[in-house]
KEMAR-664792 format. One record per residue: y, x, z of N, C-alpha, C, O, CB in turn. Coordinates in steps of 0.1 Angstrom, whole numbers, plus 5000, padded with zeros to 4 digits. Each point is the difference from the previous one (the first is absolute). Glycine has a CB too. Example, Ala and Ser with C-alpha at 12.3 -4.5 7.8 and 13.67 -1.06 7.14 Angstrom:
BEGIN
494351325078501249915000501250095000500050105007498849715005 502350154981501150095000501149925008501150055001498350074977 
This chain:
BEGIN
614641196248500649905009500849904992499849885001500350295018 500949894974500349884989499149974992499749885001502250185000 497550004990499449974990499149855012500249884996499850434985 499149725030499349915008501049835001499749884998499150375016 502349824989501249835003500449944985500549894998501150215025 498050014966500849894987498249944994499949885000503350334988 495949855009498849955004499649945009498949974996500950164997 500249815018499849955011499649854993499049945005502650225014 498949794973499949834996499150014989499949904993502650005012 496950224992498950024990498749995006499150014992502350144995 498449825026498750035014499650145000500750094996498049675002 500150265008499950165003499550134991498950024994500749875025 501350154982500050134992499350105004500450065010501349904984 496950104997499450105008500250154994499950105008498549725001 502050194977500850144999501049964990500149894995497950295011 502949934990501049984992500850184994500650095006499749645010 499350264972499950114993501149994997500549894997497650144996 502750115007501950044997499550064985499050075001502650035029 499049884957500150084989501650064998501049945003496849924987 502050245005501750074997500249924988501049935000499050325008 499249764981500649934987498349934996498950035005503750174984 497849715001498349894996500150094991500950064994498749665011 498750254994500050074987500349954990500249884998498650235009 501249994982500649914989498349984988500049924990503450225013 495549945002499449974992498949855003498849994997501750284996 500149655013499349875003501149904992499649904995499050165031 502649964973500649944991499650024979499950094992501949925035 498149834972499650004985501050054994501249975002497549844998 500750304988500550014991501249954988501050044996497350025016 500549794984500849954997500549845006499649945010499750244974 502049785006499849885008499549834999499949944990501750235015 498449815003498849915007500349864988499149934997501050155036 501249914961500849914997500749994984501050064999499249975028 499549944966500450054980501549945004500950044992496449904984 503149995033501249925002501150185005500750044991497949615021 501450424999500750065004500150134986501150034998498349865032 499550194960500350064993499549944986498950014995501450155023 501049754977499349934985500550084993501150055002498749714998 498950294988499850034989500849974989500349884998498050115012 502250114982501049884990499250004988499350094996503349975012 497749804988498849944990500850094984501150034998498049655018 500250324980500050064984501049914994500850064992496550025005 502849805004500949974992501449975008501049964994497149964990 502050105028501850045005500150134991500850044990499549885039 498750154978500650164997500350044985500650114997498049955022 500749824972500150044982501649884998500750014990495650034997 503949895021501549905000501150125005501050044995497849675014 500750315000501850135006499550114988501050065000499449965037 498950044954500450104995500849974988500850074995497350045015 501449694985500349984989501649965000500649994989496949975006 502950015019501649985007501150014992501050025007498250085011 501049884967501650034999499750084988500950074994500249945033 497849994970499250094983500049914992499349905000499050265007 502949874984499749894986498650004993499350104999503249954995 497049815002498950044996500050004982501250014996497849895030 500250104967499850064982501449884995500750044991495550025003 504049865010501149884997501550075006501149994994497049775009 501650315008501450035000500649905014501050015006499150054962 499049865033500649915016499650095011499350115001500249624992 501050195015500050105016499749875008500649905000501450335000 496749815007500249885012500150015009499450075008499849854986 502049975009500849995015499149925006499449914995503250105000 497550045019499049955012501349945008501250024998496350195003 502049715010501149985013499450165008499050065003501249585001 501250384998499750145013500849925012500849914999499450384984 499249775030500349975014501649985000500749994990497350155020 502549865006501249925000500950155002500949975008498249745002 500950404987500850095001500050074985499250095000500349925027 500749984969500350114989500250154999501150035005499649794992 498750274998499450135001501750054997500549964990496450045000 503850075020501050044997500150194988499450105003501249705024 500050184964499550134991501050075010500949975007498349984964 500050235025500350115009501050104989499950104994497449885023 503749914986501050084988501550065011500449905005498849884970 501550305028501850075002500449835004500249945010500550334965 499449685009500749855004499749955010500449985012499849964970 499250035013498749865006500450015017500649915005496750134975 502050115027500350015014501749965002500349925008497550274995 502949874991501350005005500749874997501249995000499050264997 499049624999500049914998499949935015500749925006498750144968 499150005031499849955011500750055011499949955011498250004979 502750175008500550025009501449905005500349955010498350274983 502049784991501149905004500049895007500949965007499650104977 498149865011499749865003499550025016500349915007498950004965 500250185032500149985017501150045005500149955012498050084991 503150064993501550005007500549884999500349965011500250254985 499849724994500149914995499449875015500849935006499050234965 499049835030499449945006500749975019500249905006497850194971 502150105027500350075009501049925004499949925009499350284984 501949825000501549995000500149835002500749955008500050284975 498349685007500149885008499349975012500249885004500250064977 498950135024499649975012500950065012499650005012498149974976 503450075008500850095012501349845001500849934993498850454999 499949645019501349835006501050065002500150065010498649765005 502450184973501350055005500749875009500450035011499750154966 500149735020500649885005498949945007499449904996502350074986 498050145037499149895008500749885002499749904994499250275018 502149864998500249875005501749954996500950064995497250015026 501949834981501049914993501450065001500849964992497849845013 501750305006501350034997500250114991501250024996499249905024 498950154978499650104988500349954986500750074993497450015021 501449794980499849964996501749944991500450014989497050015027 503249904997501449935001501050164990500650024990498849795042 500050274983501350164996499550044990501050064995499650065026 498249904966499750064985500949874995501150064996496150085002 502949745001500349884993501950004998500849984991496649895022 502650175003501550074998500650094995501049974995498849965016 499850174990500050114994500349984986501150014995497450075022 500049894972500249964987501349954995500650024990497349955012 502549915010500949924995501350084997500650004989498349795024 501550304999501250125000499650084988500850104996499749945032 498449944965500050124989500649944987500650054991497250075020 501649734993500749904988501150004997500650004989498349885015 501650125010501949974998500650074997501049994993499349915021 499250244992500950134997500150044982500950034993498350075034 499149884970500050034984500849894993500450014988497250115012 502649805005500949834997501350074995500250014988498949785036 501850274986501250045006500450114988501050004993498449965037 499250154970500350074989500249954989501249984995497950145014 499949854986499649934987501749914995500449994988496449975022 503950005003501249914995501150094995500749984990498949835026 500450314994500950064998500050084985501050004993499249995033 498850064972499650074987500349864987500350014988497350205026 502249674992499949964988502349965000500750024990495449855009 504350105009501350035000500750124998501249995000498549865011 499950244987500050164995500249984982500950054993497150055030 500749814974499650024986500849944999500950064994497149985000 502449855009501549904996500850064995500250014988499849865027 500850204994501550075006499650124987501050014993499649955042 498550104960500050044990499649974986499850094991500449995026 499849814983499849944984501349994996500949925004496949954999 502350204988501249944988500249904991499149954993500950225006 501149795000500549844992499750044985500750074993501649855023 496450034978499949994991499749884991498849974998500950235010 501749704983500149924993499150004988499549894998502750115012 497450114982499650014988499350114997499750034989502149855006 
């Protein structure tokens, strides 16, 4: 009954075979297309082995490689990357959304200025009051 209404704009249908699964042996083996599975030609494959092998001279030839760079699988290396996405993290966290946030950190700093200001004078009138008169 459905199958008849979604067919219906196809004209008349006189039978219609249900399969559970197609088979698979009417599909080709291989494929139809050298584009979807290329072959790798003999001389890529003799260029990547020769990749980075000094040759009887002792040079190495540098190729351009893609736009990522093979990160090495070193302790550092990861914990490198790990910094650099906290790192990343931490600037993407909006401490100062909106403007009054913003005003009150700005203030804040400034009371930290003054106060270390305040010290800073008194210590250095401290060092005064104890320096001795020395002429010679």
């Amino acid at each position: 009954e459905c199958l008849s209404r979604l067919l219906a704009s196809c004209g008349t249908i006189k039978t219609v075979e249900l399969q559970e699964k197609p088979d698979l042996a009417e599909s080709p083996k291989e494929p139809t297309s050298k584009f979807f599975h290329p072959k790798p030609v003999p001389e890529e494959t003799k260029a990547k082995e020769e990749e980075g092998v000094p040759d009887e001279e002792g040079w190495v030839k540098v190729t351009r490689r893609g736009r990522r760079p093979v990160l090495p699988r070193t302790e550092a290396a990861s914990l490198r990357v790990l910094e650099k996405e906290k790192r990343k993290r931490a600037r993407k966290e909006l401490l100062n959304f909106y403007a009054w946030q913003h005003r009150e950190t700005k203030m804040e700093h400034l009371a930290q200025l003054r106060k270390k200001f305040e010290e800073d004078k008194q210590r250095i009138e401290l060092m005064r009051a104890q320096r001795k008169f020395r002429p010679y």
